[in-house]
C-alpha positions in Angstrom: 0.0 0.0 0.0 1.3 3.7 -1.0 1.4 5.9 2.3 -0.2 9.1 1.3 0.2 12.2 2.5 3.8 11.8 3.9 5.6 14.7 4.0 9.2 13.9 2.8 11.8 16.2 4.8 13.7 18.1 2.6 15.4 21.0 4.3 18.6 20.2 7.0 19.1 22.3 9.2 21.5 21.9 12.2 20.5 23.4 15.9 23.4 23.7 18.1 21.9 24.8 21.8 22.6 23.5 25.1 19.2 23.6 26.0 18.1 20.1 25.2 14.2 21.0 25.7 14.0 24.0 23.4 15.6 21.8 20.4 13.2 19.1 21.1 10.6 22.1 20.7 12.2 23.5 17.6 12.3 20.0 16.3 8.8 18.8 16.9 7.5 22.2 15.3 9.5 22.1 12.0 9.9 18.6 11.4 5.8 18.6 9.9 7.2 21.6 7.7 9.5 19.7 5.7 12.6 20.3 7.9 15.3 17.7 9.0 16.6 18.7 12.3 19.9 17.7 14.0 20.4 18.9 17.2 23.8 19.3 19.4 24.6 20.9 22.5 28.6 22.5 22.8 29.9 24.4 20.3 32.6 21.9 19.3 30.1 19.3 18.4 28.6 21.8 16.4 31.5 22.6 14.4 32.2 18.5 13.9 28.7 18.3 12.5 28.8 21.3 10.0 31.7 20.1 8.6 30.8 16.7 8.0 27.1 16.8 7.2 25.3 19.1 4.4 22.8 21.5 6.2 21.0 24.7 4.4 21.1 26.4 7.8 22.4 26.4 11.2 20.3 28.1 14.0 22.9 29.0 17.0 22.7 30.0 20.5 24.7 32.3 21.8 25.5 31.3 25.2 26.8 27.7 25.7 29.6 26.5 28.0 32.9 25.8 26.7 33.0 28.0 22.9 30.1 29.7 22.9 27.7 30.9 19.6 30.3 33.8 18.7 33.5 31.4 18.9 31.5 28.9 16.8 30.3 31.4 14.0 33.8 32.9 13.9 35.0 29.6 13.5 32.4 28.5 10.4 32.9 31.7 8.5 36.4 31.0 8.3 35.2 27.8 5.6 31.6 28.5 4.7 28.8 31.4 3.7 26.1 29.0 5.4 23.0 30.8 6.9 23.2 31.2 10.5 20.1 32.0 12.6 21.2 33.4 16.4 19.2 33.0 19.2 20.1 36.2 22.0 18.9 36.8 25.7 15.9 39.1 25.6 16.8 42.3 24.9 20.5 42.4 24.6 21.3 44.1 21.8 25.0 43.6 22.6 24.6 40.0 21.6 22.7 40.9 18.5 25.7 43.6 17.0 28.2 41.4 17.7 27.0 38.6 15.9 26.1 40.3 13.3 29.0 42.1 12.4 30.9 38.2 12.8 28.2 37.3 9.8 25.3 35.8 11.2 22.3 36.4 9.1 19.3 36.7 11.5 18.4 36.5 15.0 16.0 36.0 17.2 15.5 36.4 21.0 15.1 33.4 23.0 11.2 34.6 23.4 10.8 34.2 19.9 7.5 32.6 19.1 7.5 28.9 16.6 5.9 31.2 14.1 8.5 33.7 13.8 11.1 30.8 13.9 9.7 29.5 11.0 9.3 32.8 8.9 13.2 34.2 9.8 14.7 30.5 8.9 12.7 30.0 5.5 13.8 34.1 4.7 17.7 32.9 5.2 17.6 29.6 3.4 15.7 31.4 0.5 18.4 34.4 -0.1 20.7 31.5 0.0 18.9 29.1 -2.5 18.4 32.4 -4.8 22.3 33.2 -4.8 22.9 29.4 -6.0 20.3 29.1 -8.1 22.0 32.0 -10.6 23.8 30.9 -13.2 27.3 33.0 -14.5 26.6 34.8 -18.0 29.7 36.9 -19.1 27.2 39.0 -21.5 27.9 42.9 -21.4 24.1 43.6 -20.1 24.8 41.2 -16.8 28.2 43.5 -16.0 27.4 46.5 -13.9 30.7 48.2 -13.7 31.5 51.4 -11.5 35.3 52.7 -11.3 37.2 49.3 -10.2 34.0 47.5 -8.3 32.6 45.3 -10.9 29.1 43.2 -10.1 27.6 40.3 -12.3 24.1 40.4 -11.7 23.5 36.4 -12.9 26.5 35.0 -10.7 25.8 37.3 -7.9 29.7 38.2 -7.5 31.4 41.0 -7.0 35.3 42.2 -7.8 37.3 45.0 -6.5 40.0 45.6 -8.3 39.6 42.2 -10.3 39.7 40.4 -7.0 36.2 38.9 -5.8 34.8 39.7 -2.9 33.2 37.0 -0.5 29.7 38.6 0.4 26.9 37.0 2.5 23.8 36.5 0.0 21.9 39.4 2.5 25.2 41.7 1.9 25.2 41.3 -1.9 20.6 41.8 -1.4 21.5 45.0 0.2 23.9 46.0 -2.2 22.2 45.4 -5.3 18.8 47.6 -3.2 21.2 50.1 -3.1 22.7 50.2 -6.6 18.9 50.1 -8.4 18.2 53.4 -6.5 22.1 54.6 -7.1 22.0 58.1 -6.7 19.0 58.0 -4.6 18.4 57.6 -0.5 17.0 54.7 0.3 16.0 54.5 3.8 16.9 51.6 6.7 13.2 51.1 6.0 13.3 50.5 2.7 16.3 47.9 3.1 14.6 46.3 5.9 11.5 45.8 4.0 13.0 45.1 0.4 16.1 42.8 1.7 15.2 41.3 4.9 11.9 40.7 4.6 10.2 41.2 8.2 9.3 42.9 10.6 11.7 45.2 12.4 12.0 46.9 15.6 12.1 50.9 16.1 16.1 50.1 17.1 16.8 47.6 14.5 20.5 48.4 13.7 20.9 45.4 11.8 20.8 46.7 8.7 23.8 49.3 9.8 26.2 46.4 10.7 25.0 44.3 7.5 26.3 48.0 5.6 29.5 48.1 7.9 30.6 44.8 7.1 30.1 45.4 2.9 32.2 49.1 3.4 34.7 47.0 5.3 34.9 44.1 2.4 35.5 47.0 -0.2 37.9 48.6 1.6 35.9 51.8 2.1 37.0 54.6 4.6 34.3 55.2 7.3 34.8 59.2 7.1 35.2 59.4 3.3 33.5 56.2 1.6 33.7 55.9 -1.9 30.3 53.9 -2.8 28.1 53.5 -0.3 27.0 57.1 1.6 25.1 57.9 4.4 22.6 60.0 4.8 22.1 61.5 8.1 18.9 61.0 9.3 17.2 59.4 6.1 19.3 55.9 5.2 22.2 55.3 2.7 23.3 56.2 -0.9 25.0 54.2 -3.6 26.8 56.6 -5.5 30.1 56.5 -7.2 32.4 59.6 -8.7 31.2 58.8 -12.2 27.3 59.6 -10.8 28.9 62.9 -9.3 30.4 64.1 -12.7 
């Protein structure tokens, strides 16, 4: 007899959390979504299991004994671009900044409700699937070239001074927002909507560290930036010295 209505798992994604009964709650809620969940609790064993087994995301707590969530994302970014989800104490924004200027892609306080879980993983693992998905084409029209940054729109890559630069898929998102509007402002509003893709808080500075970590990849000066401007009060500008001419 064919089983019907089985609902294959498709998505890995690794939890590492010392807190044994919040991944058996993060399992039991995603597994029925299509998710394949592997759960560990130090951030060695962590680090073992990213290595050796494909996942399309990782979600990570921050505090753990031993290396804790910062010392493990450190650690992965030195070898791989995979999404990483944080999970913070309530309310410390501290926690927040700092992983995500060391590349994580989300977070979420420990609060966080299965819903919310479910929305912030499948918005990581889809910016991910849409950078791999894109195929290189060397054709002039999929070359956006200003001074000696150059940015294929179809591989997603970009070059400074013929040299590529290793953006996060939400870096090169944000990025590309702010090259479509080059010349304009486009606000942290704008970028949260458009790029992230949720909800945000009135002191969301995530999208100012996500900026602070592409000016740092292209080498830009924080008082005198060469590409990406900001706009006191109003959001950031893409602008280069062949737009000021």
């Amino acid at each position: 007899m064919i089983e019907q209505n089985k609902i294959k798992p498709e998505i890995k994604v690794l939890i590492i959390d010392d807190d044994r009964k919040l991944c058996r709650l993060i399992s039991d809620y995603l597994e029925p979504m299509g998710f394949k969940l592997d759960s560990v609790h130090t951030g060695m064993d962590g680090l073992n299991m990213a290595e050796k087994e494909s996942y399309e995301a990782i979600i990570l707590d921050v505090m753990m004994p031993g290396m804790d969530g910062f010392e493990v994302l450190k650690e992965l970014r030195k070898k791989s671009n995979i999404p990483v989800l944080m999970l913070t104490a309530m309310g410390d924004e501290t926690d927040r900044i700092v992983g995500l200027e060391m590349g994580a892609d989300d977070y979420l306080p420990k609060t966080f409700s299965s819903r919310e879980l479910l929305a912030r993983l499948r918005a990581v693992i889809r910016r991910v699937n849409i950078y791999a998905d894109k195929k290189p084409d060397n054709s002039d029209g999929n070359i956006l070239e200003f001074e000696n940054l150059e940015i294929n729109k179809d591989s997603r890559s970009v070059f400074l001074d013929g040299n590529k630069i290793n953006l996060t898929p939400l870096e090169y998102d944000l990025l590309n927002r702010l090259i479509r509007s080059s010349g304009k402002v486009v606000t942290r509003d704008q970028l949260l909507d458009s790029v992230v893709g949720r909800d945000y808080e009135v002191f969301d500075r995530s999208i100012d560290v996500h900026i602070s970590s592409i000016r740092r990849k292209l080498g830009e000066a924080p008082k005198s930036p060469r590409f990406i401007h900001t706009i006191r009060g109003a959001g950031y500008m893409f602008q280069s010295s062949e737009d000021k001419s």
